[in-house]
N, CA, C and O atoms as a DFTB+ gen file, in Angstrom:
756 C
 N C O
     1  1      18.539     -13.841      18.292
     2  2      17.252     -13.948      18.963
     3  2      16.216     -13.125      18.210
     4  3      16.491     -12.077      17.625
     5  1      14.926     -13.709      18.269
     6  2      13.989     -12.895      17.310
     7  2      12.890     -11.975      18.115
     8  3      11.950     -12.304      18.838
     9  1      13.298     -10.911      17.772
    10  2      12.117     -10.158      18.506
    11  2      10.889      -9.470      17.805
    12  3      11.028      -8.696      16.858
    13  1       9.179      -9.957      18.570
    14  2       8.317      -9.934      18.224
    15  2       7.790      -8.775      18.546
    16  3       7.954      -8.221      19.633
    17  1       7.107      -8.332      17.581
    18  2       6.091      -6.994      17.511
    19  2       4.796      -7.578      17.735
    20  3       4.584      -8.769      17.509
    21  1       3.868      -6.740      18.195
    22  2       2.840      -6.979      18.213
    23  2       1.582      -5.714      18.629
    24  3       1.354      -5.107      19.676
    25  1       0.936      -5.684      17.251
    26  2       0.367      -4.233      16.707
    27  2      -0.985      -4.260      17.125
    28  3      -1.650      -5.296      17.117
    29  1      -1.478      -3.001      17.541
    30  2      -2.743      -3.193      17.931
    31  2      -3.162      -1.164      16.947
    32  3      -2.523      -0.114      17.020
    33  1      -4.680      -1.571      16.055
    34  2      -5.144      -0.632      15.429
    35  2      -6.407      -1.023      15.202
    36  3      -6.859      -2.144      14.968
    37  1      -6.978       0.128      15.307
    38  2      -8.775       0.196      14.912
    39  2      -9.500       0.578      13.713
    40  3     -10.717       0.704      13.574
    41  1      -8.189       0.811      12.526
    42  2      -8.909       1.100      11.313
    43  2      -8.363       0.567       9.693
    44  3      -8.744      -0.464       9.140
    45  1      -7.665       1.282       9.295
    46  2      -7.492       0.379       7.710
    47  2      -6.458       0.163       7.878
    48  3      -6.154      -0.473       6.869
    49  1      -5.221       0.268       8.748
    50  2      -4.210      -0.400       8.824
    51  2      -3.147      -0.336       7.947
    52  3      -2.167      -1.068       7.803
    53  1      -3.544       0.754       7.337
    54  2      -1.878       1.103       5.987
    55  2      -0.913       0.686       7.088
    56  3      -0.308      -0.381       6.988
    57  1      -0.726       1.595       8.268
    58  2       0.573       1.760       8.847
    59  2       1.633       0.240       9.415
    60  3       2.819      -0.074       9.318
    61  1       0.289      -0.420      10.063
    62  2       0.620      -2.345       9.817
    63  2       0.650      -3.153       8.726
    64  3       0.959      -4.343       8.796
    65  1       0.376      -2.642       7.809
    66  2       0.925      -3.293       6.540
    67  2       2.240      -2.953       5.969
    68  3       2.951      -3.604       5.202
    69  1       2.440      -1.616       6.589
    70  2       3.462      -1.344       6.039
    71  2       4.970      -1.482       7.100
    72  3       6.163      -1.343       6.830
    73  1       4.304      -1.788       8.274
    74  2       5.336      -2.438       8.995
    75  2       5.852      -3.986       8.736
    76  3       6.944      -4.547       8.828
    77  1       4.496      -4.400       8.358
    78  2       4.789      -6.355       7.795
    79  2       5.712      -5.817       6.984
    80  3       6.854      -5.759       7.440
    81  1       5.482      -5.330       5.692
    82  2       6.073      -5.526       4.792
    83  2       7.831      -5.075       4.927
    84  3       8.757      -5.560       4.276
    85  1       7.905      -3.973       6.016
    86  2       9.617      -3.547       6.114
    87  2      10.147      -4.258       7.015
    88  3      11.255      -4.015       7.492
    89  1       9.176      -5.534       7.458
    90  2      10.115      -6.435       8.002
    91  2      10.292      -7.983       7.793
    92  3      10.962      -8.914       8.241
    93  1       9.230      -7.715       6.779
    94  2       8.730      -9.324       6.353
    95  2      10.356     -10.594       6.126
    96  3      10.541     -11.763       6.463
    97  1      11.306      -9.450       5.324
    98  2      12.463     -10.252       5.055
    99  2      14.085     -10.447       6.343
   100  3      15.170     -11.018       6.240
   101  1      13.417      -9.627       7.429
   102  2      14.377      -9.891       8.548
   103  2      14.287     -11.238       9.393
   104  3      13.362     -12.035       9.545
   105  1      15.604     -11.198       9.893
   106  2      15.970     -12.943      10.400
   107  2      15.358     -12.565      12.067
   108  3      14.819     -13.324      12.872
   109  1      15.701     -11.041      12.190
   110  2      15.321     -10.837      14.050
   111  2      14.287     -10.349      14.164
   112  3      13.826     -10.529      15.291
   113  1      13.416      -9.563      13.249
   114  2      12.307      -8.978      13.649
   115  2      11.236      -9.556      13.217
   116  3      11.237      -9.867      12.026
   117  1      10.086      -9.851      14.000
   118  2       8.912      -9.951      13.425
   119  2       7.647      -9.568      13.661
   120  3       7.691      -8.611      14.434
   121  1       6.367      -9.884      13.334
   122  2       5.163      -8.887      13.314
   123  2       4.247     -10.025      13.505
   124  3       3.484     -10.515      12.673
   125  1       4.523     -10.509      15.234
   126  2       3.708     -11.575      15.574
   127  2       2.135     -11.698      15.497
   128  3       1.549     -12.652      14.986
   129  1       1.346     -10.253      16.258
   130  2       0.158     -10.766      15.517
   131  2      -0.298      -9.275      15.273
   132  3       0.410      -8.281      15.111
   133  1      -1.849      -9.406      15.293
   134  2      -2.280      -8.207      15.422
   135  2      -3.542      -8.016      16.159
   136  3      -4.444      -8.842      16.014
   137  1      -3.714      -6.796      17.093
   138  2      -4.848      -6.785      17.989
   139  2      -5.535      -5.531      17.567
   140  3      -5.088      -4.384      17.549
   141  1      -7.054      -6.108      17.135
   142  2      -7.787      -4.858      16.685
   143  2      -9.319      -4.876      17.355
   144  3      -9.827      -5.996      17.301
   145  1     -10.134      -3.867      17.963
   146  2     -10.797      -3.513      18.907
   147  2     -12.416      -3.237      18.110
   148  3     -13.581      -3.269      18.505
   149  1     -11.613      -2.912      16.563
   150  2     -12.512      -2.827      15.524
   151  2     -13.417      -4.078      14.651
   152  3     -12.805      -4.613      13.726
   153  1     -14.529      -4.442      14.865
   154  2     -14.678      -5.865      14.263
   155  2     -14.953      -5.662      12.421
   156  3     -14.937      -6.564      11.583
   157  1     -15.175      -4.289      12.209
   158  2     -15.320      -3.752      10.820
   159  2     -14.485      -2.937      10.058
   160  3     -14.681      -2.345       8.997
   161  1     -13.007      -3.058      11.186
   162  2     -11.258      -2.241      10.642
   163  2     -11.656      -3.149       9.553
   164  3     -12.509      -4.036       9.502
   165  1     -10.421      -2.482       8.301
   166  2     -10.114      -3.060       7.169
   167  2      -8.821      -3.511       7.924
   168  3      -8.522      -4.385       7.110
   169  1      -8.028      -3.567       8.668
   170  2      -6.949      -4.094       9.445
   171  2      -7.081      -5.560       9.215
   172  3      -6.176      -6.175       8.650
   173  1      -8.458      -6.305       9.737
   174  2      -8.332      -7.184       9.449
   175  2      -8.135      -8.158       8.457
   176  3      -7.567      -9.236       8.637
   177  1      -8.773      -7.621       7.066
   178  2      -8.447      -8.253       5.740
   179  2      -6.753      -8.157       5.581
   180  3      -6.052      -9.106       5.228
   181  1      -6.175      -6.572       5.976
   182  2      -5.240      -6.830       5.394
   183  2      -3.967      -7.890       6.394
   184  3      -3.101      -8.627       5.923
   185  1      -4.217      -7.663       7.590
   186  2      -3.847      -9.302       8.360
   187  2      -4.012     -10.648       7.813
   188  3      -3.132     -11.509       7.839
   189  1      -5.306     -10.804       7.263
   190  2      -5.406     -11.928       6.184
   191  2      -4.833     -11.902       5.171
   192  3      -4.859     -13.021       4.660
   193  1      -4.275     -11.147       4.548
   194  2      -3.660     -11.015       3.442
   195  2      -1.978     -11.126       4.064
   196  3      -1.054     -11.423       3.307
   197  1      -1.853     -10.956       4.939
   198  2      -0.411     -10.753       5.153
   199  2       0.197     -12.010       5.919
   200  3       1.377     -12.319       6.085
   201  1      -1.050     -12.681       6.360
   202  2      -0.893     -14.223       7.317
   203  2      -0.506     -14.052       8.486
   204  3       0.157     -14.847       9.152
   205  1      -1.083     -12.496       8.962
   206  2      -0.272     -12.471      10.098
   207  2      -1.578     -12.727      11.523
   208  3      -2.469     -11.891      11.376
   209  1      -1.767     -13.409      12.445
   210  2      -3.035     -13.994      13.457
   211  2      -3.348     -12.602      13.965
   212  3      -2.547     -11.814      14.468
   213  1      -5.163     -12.356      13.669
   214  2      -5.375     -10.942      13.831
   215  2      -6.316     -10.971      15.037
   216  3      -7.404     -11.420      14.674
   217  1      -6.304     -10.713      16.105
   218  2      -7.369     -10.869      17.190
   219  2      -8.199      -9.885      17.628
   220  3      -7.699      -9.268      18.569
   221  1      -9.151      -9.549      17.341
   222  2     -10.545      -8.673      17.096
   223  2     -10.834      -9.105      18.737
   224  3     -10.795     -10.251      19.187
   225  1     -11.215      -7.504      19.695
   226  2     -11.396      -7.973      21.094
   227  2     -12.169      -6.694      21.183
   228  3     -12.068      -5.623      20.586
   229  1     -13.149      -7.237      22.316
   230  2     -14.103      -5.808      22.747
   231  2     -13.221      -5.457      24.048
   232  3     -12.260      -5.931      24.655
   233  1     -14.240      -4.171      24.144
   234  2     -14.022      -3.357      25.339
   235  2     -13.633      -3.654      26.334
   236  3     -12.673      -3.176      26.938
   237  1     -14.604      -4.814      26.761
   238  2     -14.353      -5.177      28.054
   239  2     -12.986      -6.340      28.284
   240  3     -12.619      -6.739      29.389
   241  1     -12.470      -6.680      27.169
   242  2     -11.491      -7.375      27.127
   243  2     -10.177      -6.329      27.189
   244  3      -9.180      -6.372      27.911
   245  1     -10.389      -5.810      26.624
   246  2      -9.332      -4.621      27.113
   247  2      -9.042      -4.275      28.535
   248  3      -7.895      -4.046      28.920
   249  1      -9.956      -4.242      29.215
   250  2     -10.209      -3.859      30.492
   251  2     -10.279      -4.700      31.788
   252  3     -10.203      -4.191      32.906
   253  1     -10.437      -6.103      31.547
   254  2     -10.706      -6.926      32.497
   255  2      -9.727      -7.884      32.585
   256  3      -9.813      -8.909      33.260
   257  1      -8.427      -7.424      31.636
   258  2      -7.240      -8.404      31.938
   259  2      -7.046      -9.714      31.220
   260  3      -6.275     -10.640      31.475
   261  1      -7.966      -9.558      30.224
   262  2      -8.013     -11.024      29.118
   263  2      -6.664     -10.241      28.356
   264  3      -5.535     -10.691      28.550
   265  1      -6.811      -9.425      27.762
   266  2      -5.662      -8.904      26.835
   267  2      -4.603      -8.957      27.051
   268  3      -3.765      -9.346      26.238
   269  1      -4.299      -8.479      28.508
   270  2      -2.747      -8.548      29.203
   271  2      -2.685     -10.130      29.640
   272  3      -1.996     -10.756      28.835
   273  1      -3.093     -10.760      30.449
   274  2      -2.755     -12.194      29.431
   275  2      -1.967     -12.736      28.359
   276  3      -0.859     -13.251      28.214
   277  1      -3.330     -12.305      27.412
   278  2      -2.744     -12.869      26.430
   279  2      -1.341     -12.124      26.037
   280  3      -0.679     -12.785      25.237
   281  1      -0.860     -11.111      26.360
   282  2       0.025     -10.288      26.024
   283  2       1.227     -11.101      26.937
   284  3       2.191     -11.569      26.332
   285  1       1.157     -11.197      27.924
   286  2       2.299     -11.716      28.615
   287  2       2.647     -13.299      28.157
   288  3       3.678     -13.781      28.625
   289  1       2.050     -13.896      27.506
   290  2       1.713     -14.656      26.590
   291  2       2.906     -14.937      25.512
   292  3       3.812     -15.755      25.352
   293  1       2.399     -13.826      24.891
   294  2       3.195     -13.368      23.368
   295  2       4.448     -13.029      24.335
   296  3       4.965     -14.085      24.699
   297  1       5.165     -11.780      24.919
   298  2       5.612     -11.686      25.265
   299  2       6.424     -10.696      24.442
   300  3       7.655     -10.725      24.444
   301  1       5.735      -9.849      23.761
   302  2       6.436      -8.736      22.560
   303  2       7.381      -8.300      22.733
   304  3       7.499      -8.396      23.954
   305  1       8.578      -7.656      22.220
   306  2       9.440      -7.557      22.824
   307  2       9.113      -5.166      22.620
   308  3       9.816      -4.281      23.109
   309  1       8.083      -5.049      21.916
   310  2       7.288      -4.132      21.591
   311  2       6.510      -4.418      20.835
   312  3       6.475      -5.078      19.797
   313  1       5.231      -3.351      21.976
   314  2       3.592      -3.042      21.156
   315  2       3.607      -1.973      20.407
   316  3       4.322      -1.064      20.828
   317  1       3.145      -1.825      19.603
   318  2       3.034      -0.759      18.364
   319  2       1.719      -0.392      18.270
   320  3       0.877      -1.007      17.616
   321  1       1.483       0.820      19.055
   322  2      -0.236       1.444      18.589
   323  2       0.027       1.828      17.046
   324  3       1.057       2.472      16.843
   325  1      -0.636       1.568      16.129
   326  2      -0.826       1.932      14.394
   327  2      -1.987       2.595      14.347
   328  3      -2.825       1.738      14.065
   329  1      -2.630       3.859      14.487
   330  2      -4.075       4.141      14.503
   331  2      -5.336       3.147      15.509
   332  3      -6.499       2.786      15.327
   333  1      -4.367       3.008      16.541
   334  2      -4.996       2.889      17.957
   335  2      -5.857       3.810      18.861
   336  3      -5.479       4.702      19.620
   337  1      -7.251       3.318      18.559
   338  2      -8.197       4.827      18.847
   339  2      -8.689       4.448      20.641
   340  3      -9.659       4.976      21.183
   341  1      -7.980       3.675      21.156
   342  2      -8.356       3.317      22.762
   343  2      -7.506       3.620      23.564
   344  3      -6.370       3.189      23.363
   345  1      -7.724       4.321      24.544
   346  2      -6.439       4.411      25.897
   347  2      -6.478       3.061      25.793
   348  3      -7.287       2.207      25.431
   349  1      -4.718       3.142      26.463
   350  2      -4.461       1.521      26.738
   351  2      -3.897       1.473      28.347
   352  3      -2.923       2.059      28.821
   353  1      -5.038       0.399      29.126
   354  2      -5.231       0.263      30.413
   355  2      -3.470       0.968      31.123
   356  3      -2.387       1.274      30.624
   357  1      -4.011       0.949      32.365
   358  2      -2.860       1.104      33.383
   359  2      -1.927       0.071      33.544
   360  3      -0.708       0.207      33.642
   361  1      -2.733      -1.229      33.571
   362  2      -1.957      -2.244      33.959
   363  2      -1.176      -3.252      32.493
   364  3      -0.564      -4.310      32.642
   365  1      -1.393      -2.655      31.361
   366  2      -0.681      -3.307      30.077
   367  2       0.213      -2.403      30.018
   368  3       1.091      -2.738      29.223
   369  1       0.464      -1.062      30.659
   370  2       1.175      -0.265      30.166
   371  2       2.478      -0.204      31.272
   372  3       3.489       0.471      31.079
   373  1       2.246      -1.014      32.413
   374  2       2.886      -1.072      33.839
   375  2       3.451      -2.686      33.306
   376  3       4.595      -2.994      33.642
   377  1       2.836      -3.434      32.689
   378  2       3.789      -4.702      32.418
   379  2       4.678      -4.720      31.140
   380  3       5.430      -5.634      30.799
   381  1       4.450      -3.523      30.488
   382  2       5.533      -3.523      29.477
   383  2       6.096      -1.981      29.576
   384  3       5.506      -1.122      28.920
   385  1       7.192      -1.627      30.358
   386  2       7.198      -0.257      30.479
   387  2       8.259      -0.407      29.504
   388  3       9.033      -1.326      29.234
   389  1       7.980       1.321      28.841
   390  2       8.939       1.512      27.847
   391  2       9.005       0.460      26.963
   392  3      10.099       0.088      26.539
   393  1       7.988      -0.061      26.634
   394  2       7.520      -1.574      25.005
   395  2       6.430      -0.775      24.575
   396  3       6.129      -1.395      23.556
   397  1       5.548       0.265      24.646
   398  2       4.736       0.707      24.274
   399  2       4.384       1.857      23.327
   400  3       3.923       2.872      23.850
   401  1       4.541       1.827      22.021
   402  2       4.376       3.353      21.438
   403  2       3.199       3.628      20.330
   404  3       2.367       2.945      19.733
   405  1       3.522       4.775      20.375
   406  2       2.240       5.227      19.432
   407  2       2.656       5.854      18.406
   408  3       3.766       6.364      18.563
   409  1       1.958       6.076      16.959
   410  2       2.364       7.337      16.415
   411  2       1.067       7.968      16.264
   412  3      -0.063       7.481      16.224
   413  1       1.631       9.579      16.164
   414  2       0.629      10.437      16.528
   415  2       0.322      11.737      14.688
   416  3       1.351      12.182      14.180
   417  1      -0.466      11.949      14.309
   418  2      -0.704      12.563      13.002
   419  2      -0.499      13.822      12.581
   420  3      -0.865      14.442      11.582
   421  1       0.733      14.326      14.358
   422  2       0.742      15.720      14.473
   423  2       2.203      16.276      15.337
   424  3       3.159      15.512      15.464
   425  1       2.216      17.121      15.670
   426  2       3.600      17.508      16.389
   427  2       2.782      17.870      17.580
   428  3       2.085      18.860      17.808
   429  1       3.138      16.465      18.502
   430  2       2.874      17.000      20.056
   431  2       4.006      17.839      20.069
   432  3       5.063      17.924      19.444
   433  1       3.184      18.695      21.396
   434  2       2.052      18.709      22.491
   435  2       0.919      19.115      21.618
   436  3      -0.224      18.668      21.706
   437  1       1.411      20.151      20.622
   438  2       0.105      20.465      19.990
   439  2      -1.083      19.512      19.108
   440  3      -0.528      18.878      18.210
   441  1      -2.520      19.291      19.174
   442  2      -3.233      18.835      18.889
   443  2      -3.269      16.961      18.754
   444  3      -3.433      16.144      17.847
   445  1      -3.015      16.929      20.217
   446  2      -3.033      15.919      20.787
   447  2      -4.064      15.716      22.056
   448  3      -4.218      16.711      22.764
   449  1      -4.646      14.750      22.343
   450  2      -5.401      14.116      23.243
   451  2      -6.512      13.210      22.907
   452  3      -6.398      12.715      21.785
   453  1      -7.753      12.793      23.701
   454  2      -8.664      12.016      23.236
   455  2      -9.565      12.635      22.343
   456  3      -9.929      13.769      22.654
   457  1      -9.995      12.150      21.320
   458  2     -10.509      12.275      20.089
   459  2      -9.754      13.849      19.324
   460  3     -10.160      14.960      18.985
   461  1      -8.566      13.158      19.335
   462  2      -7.711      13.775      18.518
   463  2      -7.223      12.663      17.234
   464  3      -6.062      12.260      17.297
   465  1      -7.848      12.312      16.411
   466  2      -7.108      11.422      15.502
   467  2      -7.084      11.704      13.547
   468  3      -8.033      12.326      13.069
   469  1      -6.471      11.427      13.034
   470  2      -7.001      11.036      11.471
   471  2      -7.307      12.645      10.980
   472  3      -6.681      13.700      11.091
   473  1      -8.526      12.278      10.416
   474  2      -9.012      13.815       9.423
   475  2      -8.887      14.946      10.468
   476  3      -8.186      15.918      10.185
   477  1      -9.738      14.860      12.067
   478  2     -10.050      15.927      12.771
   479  2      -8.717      16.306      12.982
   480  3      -8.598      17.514      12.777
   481  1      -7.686      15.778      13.302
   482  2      -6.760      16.612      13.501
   483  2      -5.508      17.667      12.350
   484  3      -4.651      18.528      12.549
   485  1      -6.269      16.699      10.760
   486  2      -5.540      17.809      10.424
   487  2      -6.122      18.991       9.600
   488  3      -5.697      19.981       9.004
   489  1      -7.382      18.349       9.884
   490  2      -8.902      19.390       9.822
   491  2      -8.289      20.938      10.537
   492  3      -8.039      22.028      10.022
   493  1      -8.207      20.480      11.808
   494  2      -7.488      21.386      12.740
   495  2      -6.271      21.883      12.510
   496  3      -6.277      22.706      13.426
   497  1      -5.459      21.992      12.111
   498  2      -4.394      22.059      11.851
   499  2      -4.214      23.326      10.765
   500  3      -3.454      24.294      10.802
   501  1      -5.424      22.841       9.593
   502  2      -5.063      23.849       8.341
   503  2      -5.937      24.746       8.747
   504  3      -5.711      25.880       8.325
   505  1      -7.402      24.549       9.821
   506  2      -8.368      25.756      10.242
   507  2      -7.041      26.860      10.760
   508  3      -6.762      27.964      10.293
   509  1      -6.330      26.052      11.961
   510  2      -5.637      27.097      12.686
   511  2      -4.642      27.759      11.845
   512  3      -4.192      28.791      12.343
   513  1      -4.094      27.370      10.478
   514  2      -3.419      28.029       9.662
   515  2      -1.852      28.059      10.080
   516  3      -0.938      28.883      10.039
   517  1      -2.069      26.453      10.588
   518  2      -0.289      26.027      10.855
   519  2       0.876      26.420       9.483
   520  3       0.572      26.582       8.301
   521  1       2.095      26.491      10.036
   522  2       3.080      26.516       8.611
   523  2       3.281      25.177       8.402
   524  3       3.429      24.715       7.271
   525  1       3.303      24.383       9.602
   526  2       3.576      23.237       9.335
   527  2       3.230      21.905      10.323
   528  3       3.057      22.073      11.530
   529  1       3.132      20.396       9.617
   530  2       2.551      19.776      10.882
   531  2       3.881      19.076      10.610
   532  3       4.971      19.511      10.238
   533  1       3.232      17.268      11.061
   534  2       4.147      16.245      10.754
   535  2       3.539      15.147      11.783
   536  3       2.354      15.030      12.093
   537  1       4.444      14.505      12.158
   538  2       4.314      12.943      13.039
   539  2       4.636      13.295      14.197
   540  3       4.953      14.475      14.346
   541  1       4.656      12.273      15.511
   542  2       5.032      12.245      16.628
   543  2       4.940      10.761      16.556
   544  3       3.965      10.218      16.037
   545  1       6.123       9.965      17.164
   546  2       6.212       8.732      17.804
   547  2       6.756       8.934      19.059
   548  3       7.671       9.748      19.185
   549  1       6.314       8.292      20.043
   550  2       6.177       8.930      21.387
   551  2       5.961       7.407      22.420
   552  3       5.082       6.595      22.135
   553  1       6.647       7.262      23.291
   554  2       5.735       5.915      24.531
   555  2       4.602       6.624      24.879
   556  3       4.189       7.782      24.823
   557  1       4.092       5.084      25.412
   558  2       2.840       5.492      25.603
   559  2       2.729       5.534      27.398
   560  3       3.675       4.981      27.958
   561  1       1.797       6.062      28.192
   562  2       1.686       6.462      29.403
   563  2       0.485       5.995      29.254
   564  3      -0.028       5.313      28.366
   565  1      -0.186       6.758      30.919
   566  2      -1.546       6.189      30.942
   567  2      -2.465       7.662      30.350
   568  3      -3.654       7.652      30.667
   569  1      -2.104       8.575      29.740
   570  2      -2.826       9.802      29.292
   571  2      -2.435      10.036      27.590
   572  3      -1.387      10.410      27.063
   573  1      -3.774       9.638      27.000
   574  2      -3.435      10.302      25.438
   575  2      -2.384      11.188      25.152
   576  3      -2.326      12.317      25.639
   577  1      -1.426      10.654      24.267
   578  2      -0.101      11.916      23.595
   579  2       0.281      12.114      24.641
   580  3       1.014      13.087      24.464
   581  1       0.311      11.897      25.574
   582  2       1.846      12.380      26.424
   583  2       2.647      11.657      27.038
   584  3       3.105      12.036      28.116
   585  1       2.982      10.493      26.503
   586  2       4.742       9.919      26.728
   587  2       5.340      10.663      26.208
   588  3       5.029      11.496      25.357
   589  1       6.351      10.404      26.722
   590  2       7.696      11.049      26.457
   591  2       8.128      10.808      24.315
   592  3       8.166       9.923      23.460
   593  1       8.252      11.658      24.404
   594  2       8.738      11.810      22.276
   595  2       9.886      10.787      21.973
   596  3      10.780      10.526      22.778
   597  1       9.787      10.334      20.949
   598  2      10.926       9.735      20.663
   599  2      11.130      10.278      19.098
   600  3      12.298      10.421      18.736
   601  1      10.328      10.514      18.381
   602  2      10.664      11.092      16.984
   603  2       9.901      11.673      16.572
   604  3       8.734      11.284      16.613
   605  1      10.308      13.007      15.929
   606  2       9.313      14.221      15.293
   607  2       9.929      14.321      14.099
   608  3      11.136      14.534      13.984
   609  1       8.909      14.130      12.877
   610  2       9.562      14.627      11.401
   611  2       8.154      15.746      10.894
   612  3       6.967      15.560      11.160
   613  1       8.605      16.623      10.298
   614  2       7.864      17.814       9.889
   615  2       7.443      17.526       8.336
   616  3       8.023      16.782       7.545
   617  1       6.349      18.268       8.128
   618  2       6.025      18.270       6.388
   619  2       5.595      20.079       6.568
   620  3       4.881      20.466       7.493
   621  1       6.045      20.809       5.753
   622  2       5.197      21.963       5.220
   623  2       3.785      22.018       4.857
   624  3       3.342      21.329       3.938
   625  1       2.950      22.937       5.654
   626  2       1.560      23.413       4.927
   627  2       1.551      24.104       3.957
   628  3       1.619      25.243       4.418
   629  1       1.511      24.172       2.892
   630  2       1.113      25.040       1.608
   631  2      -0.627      25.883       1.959
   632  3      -1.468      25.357       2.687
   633  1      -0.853      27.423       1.151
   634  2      -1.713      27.404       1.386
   635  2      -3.157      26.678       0.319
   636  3      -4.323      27.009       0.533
   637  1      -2.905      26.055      -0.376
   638  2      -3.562      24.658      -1.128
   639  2      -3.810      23.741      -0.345
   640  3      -4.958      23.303      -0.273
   641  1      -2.735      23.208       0.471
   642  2      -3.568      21.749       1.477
   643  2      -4.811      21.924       1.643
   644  3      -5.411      22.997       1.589
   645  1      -5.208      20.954       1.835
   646  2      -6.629      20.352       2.344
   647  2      -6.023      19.654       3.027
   648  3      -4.801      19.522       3.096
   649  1      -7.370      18.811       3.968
   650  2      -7.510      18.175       4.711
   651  2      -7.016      16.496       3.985
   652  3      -6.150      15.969       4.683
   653  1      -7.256      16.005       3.271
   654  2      -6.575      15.227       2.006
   655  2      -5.379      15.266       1.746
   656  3      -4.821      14.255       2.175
   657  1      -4.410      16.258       1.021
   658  2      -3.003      16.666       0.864
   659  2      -2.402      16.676       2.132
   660  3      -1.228      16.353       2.311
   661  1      -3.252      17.074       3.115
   662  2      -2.045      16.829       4.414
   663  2      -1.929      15.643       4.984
   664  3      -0.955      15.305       5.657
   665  1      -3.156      14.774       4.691
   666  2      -3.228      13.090       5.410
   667  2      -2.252      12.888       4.626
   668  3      -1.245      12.297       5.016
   669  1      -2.405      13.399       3.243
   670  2      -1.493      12.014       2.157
   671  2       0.063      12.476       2.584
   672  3       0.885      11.568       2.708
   673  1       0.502      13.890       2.819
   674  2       1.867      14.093       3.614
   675  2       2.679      13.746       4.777
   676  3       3.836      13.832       5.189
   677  1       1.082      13.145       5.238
   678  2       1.551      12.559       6.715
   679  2       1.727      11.265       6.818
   680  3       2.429      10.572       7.554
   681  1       0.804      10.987       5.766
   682  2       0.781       9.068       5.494
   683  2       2.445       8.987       5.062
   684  3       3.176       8.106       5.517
   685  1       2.789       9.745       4.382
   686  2       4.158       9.488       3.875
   687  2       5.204       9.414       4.760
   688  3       6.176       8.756       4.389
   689  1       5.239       9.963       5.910
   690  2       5.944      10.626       6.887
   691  2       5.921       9.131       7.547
   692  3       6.826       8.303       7.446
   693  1       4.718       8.974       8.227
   694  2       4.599       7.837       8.978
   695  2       5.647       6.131       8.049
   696  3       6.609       5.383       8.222
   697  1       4.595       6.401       7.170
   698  2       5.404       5.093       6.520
   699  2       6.992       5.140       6.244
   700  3       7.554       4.048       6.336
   701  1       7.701       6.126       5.955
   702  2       8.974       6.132       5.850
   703  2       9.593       6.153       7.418
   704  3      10.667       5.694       7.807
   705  1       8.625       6.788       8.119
   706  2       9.710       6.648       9.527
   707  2       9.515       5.670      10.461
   708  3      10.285       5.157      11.272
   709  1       8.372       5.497      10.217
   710  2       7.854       4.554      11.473
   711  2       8.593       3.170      11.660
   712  3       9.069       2.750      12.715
   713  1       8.595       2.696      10.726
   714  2       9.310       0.946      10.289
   715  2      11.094       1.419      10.973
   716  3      11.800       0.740      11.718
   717  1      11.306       2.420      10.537
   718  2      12.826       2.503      10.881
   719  2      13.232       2.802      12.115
   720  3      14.303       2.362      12.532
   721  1      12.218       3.803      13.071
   722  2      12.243       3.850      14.267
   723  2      12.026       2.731      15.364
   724  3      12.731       2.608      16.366
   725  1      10.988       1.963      15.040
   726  2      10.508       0.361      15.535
   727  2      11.471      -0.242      15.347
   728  3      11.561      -1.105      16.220
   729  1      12.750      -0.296      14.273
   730  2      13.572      -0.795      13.823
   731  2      14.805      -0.539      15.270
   732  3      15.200      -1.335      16.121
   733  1      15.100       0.801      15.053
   734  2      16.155       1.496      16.035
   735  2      15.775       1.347      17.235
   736  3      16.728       1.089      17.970
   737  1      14.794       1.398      17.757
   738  2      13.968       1.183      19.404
   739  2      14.301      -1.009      19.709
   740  3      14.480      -1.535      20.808
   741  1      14.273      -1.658      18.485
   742  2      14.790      -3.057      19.198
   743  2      15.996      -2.749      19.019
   744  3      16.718      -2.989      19.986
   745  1      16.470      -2.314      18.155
   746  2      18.300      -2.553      18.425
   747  2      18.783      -1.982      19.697
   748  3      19.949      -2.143      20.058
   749  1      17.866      -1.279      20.428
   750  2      18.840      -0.668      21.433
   751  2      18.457      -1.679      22.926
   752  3      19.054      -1.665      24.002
   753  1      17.529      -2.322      22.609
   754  2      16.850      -2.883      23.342
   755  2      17.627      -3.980      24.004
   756  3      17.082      -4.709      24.833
């Protein structure tokens, strides 16, 4: 039986490209479409590039139950926030419980919540003079960063990082774990 992903992100979309691609050659998994909130993400080119159906939706579609629809629709077997910069309603998160995750650019609890994302957080991170950050993949609830954890991998701060050297440590982090965890979360499924 084939089970469908279906990614929702608001910006350049490395992390969904790089999920197409670690699953592009499986017989069970796939990377049905993609939902982006952004009408000027680079997400979307690279959806075009990958052939995968990319659906660009405002606010109020989020909110008024067009989305969950269409979601019950698809029928994912998991949603994948990829640099998902929107709470996601009460009621998408109540029809797919435990189908919902995020990854996060940091080690919850710490420097997590709303407008916690991307540069600012690891802006934050080297101000506060961490030893070290990393990822969080986590379900999602109805409150920014706080589902329950499902995987934490660490990178070292050097005192050289920048704000740059630590994205590019984290970009690494994400892309090596993320595909394999999405991976392990359907098998158990």
């Amino acid at each position: 039986m084939r089970q469908n992903i279906v990614i929702f992100a608001s910006g350049s979309g490395s992390n969904a490209q790089r999920i197409f691609e670690y699953f592009q050659t499986s017989d069970t998994i796939n990377v049905a479409s993609i939902y982006c909130n952004n009408p000027n993400a680079f997400v979307i080119e690279r959806a075009k590039k990958m052939n995968i159906p990319c659906r660009v939706f405002s606010k109020a579609e989020l909110q008024n139950g067009i989305i969950l629809s269409e979601l019950r629709l698809l029928n994912p077997s998991l949603i994948v926030l990829a640099g998902f910069l929107c709470l996601v309603p009460k009621e998408i998160i109540h029809a797919f419980p435990h189908k919902i995750i995020n990854i996060h650019p940091a080690l919850l609890p710490k420097y997590g919540g709303k407008g916690m994302y991307g540069a600012k957080v690891h802006q934050i991170v080297i101000e506060n003079q961490e030893k070290e950050s990393g990822i969080t993949i986590h379900f999602v609830n109805e409150k920014y960063d706080e589902g329950d954890v499902i995987f934490q991998a660490q990178c070292e701060i050097s005192k050289n990082d920048t704000q740059e050297t630590l994205a590019d440590k984290i970009h690494q982090l994400e892309y090596t774990h993320f595909p394999k965890v999405i991976e392990r979360l359907l098998k158990e499924m």
